[in-house]
C-alpha positions, 0 to 999 in steps of 0.5 A: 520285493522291488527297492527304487531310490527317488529323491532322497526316498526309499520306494519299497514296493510289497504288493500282496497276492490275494484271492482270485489271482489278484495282487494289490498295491502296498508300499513304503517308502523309507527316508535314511538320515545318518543312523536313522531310518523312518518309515511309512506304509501307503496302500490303495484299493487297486488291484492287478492281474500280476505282481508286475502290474501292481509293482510298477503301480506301487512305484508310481504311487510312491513316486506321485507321493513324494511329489506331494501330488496324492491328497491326504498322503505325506511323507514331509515328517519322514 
């Protein structure tokens, strides 16, 4: 489990070993507001030959996320 902090957020990078060798890209990203934590899970078709391809991706995504730079995927409610 790879945990990189960006702009207030927690990226939590859970990619998934599949079949064939296959890792996939699976993350949450977390907001910490005092004793409050909330959570959200985004994921994508890609998929990688290793678990250090789809971690970095899996920051990436997290990273354009936060932007507001991937349509349909939020965290302003976090």
């Amino acid at each position: 489990m790879t945990r990189v902090p960006y702009k207030g957020f927690i990226i939590d990078a859970k990619p998934f070993h599949l079949q064939g060798d296959r890792w996939s890209v699976n993350l949450d990203i977390e907001r910490h507001t005092g004793a409050d934590v909330r959570c959200r899970n985004f994921n994508a078709l890609n998929t990688y030959a290793t678990e250090a391809g789809a971690i970095q991706h899996c920051i990436n995504l997290g990273m354009q996320i936060i932007d507001g730079q991937v349509e349909n995927c939020s965290v302003d409610d976090l």
